[in-house]
C-alpha positions as MATLAB code, in Angstrom:
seq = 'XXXXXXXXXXXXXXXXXXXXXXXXXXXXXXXXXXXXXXXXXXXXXXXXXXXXXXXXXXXXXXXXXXXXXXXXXXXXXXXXXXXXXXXXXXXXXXXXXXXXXXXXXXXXXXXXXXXXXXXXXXXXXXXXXXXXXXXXXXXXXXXXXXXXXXXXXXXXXXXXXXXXXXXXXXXXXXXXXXXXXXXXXXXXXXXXXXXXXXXXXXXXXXXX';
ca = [
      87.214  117.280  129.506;
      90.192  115.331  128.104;
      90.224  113.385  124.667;
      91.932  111.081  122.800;
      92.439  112.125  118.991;
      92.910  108.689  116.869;
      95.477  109.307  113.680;
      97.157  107.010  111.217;
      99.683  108.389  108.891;
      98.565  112.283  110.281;
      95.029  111.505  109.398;
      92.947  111.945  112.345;
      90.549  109.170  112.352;
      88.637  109.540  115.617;
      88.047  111.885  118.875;
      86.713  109.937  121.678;
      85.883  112.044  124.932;
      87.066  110.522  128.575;
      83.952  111.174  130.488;
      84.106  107.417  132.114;
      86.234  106.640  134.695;
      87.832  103.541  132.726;
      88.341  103.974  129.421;
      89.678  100.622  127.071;
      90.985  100.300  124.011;
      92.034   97.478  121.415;
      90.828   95.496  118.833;
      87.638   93.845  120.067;
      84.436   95.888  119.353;
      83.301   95.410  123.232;
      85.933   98.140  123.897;
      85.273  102.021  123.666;
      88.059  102.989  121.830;
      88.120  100.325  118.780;
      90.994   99.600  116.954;
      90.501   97.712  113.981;
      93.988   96.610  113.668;
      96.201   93.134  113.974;
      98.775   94.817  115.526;
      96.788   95.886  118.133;
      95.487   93.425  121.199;
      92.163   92.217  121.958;
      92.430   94.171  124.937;
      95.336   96.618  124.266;
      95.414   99.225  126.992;
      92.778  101.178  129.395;
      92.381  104.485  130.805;
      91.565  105.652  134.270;
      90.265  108.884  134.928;
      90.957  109.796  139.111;
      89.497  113.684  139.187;
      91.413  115.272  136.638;
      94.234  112.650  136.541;
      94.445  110.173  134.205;
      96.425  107.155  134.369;
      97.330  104.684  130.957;
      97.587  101.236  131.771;
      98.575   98.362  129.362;
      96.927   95.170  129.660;
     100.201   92.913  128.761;
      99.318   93.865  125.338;
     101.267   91.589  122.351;
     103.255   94.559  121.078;
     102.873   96.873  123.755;
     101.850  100.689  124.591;
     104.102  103.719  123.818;
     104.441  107.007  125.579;
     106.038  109.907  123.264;
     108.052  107.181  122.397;
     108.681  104.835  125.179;
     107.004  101.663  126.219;
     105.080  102.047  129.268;
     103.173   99.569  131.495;
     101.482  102.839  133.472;
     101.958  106.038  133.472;
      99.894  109.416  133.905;
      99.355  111.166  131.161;
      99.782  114.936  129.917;
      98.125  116.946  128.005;
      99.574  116.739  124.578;
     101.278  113.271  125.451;
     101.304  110.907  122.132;
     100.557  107.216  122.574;
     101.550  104.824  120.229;
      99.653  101.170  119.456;
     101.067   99.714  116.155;
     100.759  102.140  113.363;
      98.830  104.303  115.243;
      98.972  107.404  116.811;
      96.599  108.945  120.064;
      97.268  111.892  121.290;
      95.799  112.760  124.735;
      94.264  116.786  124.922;
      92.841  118.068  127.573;
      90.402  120.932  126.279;
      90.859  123.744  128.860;
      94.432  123.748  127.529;
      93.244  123.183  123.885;
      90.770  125.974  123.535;
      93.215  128.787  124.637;
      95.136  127.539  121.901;
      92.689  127.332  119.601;
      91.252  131.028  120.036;
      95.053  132.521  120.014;
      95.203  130.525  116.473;
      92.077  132.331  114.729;
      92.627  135.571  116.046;
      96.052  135.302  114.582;
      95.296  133.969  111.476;
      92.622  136.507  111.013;
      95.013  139.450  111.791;
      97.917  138.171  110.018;
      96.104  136.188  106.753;
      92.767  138.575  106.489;
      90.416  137.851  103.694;
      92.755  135.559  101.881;
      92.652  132.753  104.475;
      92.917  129.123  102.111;
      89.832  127.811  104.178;
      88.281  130.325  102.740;
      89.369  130.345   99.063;
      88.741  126.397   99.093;
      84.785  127.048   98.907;
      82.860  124.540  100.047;
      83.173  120.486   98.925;
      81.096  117.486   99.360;
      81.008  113.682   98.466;
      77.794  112.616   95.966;
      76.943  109.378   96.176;
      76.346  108.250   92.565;
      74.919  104.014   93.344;
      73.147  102.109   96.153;
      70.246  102.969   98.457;
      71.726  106.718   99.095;
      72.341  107.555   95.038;
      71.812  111.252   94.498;
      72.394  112.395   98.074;
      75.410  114.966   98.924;
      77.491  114.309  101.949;
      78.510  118.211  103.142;
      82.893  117.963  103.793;
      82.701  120.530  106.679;
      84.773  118.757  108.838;
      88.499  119.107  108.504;
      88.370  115.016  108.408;
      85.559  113.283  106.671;
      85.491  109.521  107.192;
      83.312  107.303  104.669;
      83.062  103.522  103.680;
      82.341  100.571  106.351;
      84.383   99.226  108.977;
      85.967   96.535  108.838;
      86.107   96.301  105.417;
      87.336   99.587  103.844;
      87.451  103.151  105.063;
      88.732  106.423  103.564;
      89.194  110.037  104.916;
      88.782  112.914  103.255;
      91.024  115.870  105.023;
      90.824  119.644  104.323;
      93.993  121.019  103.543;
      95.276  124.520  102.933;
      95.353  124.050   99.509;
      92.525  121.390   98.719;
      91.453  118.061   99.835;
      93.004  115.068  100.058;
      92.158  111.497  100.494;
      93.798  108.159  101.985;
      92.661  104.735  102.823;
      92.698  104.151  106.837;
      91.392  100.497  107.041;
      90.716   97.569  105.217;
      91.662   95.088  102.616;
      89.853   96.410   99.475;
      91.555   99.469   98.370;
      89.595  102.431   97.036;
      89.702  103.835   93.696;
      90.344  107.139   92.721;
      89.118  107.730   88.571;
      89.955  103.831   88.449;
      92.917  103.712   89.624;
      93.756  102.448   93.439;
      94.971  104.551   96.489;
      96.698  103.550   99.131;
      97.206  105.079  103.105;
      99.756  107.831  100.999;
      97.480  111.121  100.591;
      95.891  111.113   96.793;
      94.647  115.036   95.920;
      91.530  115.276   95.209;
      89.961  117.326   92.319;
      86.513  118.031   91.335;
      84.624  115.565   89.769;
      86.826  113.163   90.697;
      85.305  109.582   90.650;
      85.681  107.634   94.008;
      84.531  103.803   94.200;
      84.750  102.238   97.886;
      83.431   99.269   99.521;
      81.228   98.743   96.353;
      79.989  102.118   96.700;
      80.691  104.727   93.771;
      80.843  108.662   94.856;
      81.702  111.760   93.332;
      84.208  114.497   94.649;
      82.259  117.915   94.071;
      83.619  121.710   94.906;
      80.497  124.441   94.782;
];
């Protein structure tokens, strides 16, 4: 089944299946894939699934709809094929091709990297929410990208990397603060015990 992979700045902010035979996107919050984003169009761009084709179309968007770099007004689209709408960044997988890559990748990691994998050695990390209705509870990071706060009026994600986590604001106007001190879409590393305040929410960065 083929997906679109949402990222800003390499920080994958959402995976939205195709399974309908028209797919839009833009900025309105009718649309499936929502864009929260001036630069994109009320009603940016839509996809059309025929079989196992499927076809981009932009809807005479303001800024327009990018291909792997070139503006487009339709075109079909490959697997791995990047779209481009403002800032951000789509790129269109088709599993069947993705899972083969996928397994290759562990079982060549695990042959080449062993017991010392980083995923391993980073242990496991979550978010605790220290004020509000949800004080006390532990959000598991088990995903590679976490995303927390509210739309529309800030929202962070928290990505796994090889050598710890890092976090970046995605959307809004009120920046997040990291131990006081604002962050910004540029990837802050994240420590434990780390002190995180967003959307008038306060949470705290734990490793176990």
């Amino acid at each position: 089944m083929p997906k679109m992979i949402v990222s800003i700045d390499g920080v994958v902010i959402k995976e939205v299946q195709l399974t309908k035979d028209r797919t839009t996107l833009g900025r309105r919050p009718y649309n499936d894939i929502v864009i929260d984003n001036l630069a994109v169009s009320g009603e940016h761009a839509v996809m059309q699934m025929s079989g196992t084709d499927v076809f981009l179309e932009d809807l005479n968007s303001t800024n327009g709809t990018y291909v792997n770099g070139k503006a487009i007004k339709k075109q079909q689209l490959q697997n791995g094929d990047t779209i481009e709408i403002g800032k951000y960044k789509i790129k269109f997988a088709h599993e069947g091709a993705a899972d083969s890559v996928e397994r290759t990748t562990v079982i060549s990691a695990g042959a080449v990297v062993g017991s010392s994998e980083p995923s391993a050695a980073l242990g496991s990390a979550a978010i605790k929410v220290m004020s509000g209705t949800a004080a006390g509870r532990e959000v598991p990071l088990v995903k590679v990208v976490t995303t927390i706060g509210k739309p529309g009026v800030a929202v962070a994600a928290i990505t796994r990397r090889p050598h710890g986590y890092v976090v970046a604001l995605v959307e809004g106007t009120l920046k997040p603060t990291i131990n006081g001190n604002p962050i910004g879409t540029d990837a802050v590393n994240l420590q434990h015990g780390d002190l995180l305040e967003l959307a008038g929410t306060q949470m705290q960065f734990v490793q176990h």
